[in-house]
C-alpha positions in Angstrom: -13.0 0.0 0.6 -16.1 -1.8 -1.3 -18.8 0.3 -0.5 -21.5 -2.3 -0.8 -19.9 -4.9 1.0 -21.7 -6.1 4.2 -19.3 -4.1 6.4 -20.4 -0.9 4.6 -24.5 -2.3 4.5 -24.0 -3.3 8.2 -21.9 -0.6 9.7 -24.9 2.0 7.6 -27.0 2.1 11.5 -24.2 3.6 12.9 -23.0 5.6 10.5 -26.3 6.9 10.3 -26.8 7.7 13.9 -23.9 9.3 13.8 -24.8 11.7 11.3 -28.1 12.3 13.8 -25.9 12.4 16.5 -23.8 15.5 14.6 -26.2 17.1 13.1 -28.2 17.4 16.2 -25.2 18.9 18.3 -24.5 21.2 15.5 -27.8 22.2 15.6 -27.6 22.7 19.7 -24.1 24.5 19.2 -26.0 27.1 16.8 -28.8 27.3 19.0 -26.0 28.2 21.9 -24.2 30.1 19.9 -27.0 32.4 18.4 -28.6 32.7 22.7 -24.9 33.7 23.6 -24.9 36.1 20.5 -28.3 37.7 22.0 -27.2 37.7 25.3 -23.4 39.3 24.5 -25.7 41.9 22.3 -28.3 42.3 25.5 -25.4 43.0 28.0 -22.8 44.6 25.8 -25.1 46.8 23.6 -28.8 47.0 24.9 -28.1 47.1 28.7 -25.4 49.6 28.5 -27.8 52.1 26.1 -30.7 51.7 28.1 -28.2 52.9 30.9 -26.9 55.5 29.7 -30.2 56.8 28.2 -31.2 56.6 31.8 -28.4 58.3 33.1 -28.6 61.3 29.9 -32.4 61.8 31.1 -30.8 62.2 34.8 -28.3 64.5 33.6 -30.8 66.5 31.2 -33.0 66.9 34.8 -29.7 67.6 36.7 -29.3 71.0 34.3 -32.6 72.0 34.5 -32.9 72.1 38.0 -29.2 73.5 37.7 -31.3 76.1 35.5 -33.8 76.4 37.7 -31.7 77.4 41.1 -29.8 79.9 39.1 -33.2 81.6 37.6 -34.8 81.1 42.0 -31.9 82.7 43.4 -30.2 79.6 45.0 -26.7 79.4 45.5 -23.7 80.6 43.6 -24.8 81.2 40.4 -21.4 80.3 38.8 -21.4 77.2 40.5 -24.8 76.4 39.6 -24.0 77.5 35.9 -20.7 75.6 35.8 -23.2 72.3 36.9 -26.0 73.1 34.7 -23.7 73.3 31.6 -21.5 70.1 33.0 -24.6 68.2 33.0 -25.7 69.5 29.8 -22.4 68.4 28.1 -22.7 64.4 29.9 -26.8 64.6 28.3 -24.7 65.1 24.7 -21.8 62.4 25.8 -24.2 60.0 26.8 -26.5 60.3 23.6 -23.0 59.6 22.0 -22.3 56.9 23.8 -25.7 55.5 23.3 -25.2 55.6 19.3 -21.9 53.9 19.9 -23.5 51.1 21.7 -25.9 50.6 18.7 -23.6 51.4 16.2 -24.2 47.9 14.5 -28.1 49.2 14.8 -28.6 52.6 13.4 -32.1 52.4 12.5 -33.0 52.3 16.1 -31.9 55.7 16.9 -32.5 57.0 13.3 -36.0 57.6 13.6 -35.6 59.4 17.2 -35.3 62.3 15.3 -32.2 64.9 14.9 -30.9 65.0 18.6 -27.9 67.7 18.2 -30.5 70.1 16.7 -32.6 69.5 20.0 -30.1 69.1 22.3 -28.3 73.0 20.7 -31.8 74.2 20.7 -32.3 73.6 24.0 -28.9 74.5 24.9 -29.2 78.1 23.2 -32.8 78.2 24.8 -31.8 77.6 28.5 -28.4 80.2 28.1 -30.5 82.8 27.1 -33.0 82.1 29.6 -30.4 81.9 32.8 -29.1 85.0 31.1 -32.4 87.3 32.0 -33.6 88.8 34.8 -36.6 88.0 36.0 -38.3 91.5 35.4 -37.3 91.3 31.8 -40.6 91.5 29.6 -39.2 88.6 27.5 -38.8 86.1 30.8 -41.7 84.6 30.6 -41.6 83.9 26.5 -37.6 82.6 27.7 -38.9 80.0 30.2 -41.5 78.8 28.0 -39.4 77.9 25.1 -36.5 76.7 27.7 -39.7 74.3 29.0 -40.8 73.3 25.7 -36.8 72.3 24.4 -36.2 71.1 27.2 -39.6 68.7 26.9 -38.9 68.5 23.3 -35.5 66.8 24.1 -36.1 64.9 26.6 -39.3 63.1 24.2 -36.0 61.9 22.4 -34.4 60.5 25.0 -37.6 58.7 26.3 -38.1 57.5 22.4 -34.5 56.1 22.8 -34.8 54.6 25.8 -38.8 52.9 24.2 -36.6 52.3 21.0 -34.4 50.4 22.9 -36.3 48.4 24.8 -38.4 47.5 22.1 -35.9 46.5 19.8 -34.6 44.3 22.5 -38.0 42.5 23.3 -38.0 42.0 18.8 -34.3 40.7 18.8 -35.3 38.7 21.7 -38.9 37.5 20.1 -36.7 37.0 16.6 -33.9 34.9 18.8 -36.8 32.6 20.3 -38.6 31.9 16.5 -34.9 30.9 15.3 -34.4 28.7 19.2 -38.0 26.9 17.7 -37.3 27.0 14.5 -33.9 24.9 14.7 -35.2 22.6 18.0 -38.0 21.8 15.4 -35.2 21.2 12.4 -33.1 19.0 15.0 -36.1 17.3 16.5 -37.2 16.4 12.8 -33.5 15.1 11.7 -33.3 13.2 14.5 -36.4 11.3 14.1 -35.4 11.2 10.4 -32.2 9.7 11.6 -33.7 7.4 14.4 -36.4 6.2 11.5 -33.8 5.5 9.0 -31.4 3.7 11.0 -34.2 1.4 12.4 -34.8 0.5 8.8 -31.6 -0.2 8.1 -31.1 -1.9 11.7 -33.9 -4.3 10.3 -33.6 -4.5 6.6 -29.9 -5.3 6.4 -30.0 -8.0 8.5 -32.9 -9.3 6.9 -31.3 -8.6 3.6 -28.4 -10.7 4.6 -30.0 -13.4 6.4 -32.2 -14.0 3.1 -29.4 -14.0 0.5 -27.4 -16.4 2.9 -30.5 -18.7 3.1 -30.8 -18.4 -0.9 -27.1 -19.3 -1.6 -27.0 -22.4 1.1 -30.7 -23.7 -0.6 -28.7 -23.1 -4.5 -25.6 -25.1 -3.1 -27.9 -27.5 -1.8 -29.9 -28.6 -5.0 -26.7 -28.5 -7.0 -25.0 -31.3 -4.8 -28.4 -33.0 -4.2 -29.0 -32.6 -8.3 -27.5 -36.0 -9.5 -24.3 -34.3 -10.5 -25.9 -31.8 -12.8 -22.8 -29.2 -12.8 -24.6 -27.0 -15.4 -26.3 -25.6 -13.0 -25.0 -22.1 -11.7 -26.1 -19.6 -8.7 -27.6 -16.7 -9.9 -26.1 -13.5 -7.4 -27.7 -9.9 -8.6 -25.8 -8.2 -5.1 -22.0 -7.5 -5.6 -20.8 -7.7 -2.2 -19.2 -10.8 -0.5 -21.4 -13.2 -1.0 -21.6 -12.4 -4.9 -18.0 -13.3 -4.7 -19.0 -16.3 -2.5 -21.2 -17.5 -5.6 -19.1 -16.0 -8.3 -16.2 -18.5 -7.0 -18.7 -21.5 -6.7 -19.5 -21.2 -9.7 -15.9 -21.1 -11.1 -15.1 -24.2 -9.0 -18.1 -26.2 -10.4 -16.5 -25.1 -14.1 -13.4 -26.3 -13.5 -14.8 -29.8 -11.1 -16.9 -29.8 -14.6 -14.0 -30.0 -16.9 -12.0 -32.7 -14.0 -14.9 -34.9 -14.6 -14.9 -34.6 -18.7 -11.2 -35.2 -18.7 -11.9 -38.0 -16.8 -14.7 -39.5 -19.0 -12.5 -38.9 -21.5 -9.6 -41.0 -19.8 -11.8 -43.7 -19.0 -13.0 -43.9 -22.6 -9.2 -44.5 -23.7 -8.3 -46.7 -20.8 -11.1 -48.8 -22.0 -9.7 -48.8 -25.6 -7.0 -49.8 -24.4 -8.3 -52.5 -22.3 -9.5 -54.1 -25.6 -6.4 -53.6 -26.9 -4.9 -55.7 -24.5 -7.4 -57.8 -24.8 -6.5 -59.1 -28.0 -2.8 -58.6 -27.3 -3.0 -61.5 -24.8 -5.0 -63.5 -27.2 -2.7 -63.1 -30.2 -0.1 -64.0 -27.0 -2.0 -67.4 -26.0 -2.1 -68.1 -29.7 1.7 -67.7 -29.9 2.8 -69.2 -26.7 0.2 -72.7 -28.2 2.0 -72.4 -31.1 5.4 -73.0 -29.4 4.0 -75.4 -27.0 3.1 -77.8 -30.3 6.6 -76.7 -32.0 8.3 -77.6 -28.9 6.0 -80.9 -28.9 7.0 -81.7 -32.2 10.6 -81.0 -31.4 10.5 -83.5 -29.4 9.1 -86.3 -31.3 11.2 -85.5 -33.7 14.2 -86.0 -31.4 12.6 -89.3 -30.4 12.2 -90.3 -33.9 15.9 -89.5 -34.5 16.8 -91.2 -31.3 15.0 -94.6 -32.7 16.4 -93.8 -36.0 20.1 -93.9 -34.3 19.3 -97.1 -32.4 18.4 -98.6 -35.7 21.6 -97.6 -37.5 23.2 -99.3 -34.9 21.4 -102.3 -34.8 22.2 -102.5 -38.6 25.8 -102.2 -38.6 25.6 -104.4 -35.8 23.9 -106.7 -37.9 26.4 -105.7 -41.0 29.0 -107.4 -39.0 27.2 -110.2 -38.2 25.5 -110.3 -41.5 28.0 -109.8 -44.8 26.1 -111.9 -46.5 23.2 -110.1 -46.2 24.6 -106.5 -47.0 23.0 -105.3 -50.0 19.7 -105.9 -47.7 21.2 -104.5 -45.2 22.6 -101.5 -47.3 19.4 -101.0 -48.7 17.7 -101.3 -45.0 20.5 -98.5 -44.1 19.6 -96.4 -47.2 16.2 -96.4 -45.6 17.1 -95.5 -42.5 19.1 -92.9 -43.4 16.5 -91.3 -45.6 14.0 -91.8 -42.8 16.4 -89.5 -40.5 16.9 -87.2 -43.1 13.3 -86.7 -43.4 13.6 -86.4 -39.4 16.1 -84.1 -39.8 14.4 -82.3 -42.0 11.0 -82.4 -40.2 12.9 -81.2 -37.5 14.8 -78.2 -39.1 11.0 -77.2 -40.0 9.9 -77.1 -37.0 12.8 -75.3 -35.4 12.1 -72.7 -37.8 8.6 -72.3 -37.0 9.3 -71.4 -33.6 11.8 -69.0 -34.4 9.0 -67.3 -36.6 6.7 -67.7 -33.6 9.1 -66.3 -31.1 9.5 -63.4 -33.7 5.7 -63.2 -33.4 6.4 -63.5 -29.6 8.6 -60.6 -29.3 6.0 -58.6 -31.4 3.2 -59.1 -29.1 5.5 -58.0 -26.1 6.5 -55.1 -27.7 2.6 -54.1 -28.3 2.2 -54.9 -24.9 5.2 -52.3 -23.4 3.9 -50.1 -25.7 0.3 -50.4 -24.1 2.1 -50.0 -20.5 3.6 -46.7 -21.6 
């Protein structure tokens, strides 16, 4: 396929738009993709640590008060050590589970600080305090350091819990710059695309209309031009209607060289016009020529004919007239001399009509030749 032929130049628009068209759902299928991406990551990851955050901070509280019925006097104290340390162990799961759910994020939880060290700390802290009675000298130095680990880790698991929240709301604010950014790219390529194909929509049409205009005004003055076939049809485009004017142009070469040849016949028709021209004349001269042969044939046959009559009137007479025959002999001696000049008179001109039939069969000759 031609790629500048007016199909290509006309079908640009479309083409065009189309592009738009793509681009523009591409663009919409990113911006899908990268809001179901965020969301998947809010649900999946974000939602579920928050949670359990929430539910290790419940479970921290659970101990202490676990801790805290067990150094009051409250119910079995097994029971209520096998539940604080239970609840104790879920606060260390769900901190787990929390750094598996943003295990494609470390750096949230990295800077929470070192939550096993807390979380043993405390642990150690709250056994030994459960452990003494509460007339020990060293009870109330016990509780406060069980308080202040126990505060201490529960700071982290707020931090974790304010770490991931606000790392959600920046994914969420980084999410919405990308949404803007790429509505603003697509919104921009599609005016691009919409201002492009309305240029083409009008230039190529234009284009066209004009270069059709041109080649019917060039055909125009060349058969209005008095027969000037030297002229040609300049064409810069290569697309159909180049070849349009490329083969105009090759058939007003080749009507050009029809026309010389036939110049150039006429020229030797009307040669040999002439030529028969003066065929015919030489033929009128030859066909006079036997017309006064044949004439003189025939006065010399009537000359002969009288000559005969008077031969016969002289022997006649010889009979009639022996006395009288050396007169009459010499009278017959004249005669026959006089038709033996008739005779030869005659033989002349019978020969110059054979030389002017020669000449005759000549001039026919010329003339078939001519014909050919």
């Amino acid at each position: 396929m031609r790629l500048n032929s007016i199909r290509v130049k006309s079908s640009l628009p479309v083409l065009v738009m189309s592009v738009t068209f793509i681009v523009a759902l591409l663009s919409m299928g990113h911006i899908i993709n990268q809001l179901t991406a965020a969301l998947n990551v809010q649900a999946d990851s974000y939602a579920k640590a928050t949670s359990v955050i929430l539910n290790a901070d419940r479970d921290l509280y659970q101990a202490k008060l676990a801790e805290q019925r067990i150094v009051d006097g409250f119910g079995d104290p097994k029971s209520e050590d096998a539940d604080r340390l239970e609840n104790a162990q879920q606060v260390k799961d769900r901190f787990n589970l929390f750094r598996q759910y943003l295990s494609k994020e470390p750096k949230v939880y990295q800077s929470l600080g070192d939550f096993d060290k807390a979380f043993t700390t405390w642990l150690n802290a709250s056994n030994a305090f459960v452990a003494l009675d509460k007339n020990a000298p060293n009870f109330a130095a016990a509780e406060q350091k069980s308080n202040a680990d126990f505060s201490a880790l529960r700071g982290i698991l707020d931090k974790a819990g304010e770490a991931v929240n606000k790392h959600a709301a920046s994914t969420k604010t980084v999410i919405e710059e990308k949404v803007a950014s790429f509505e603003k790219f697509a919104f921009i390529i599609v005016i691009v695309g919409l201002l492009i194909a309305v240029w083409f929509s009008y230039k190529t049409p234009k284009t066209l209309s004009h270069q059709v205009r041109y080649l019917g005004q060039r055909i125009r003055e060349i058969s209005e031009g008095d027969g000037d076939l030297t002229q040609q049809i300049e064409f810069s485009t290569k697309d159909e209607l180049g070849d349009l004017a490329d083969e105009f142009n090759e058939f007003v070469n080749r009507l050009r060289g029809i026309i010389g040849s036939i110049h150039k016949q006429s020229d030797a028709l009307g040669k040999m016009t002439v030529q028969l021209n003066n065929a015919a004349t030489q033929t009128s001269g030859i066909t006079t020529g036997l017309a006064n042969a044949s004439a003189s044939i025939v006065s010399a046959g009537h000359e002969m004919d009288m000559s005969n009559q008077q031969m016969a009137t002289v022997a006649r007479d010889t009979a009639d007239e022996a006395k009288n025959s050396n007169t009459l002999t010499q009278s017959g001696m004249a005669a026959v001399n006089k038709s033996q000049h008739a005779v030869t008179e005659l033989v002349s001109d019978i020969e110059l009509a054979l030389s002017r039939s020669d000449e005759l069969q000549k001039a026919l000759k010329i003339l078939r030749l001519c014909w050919k």
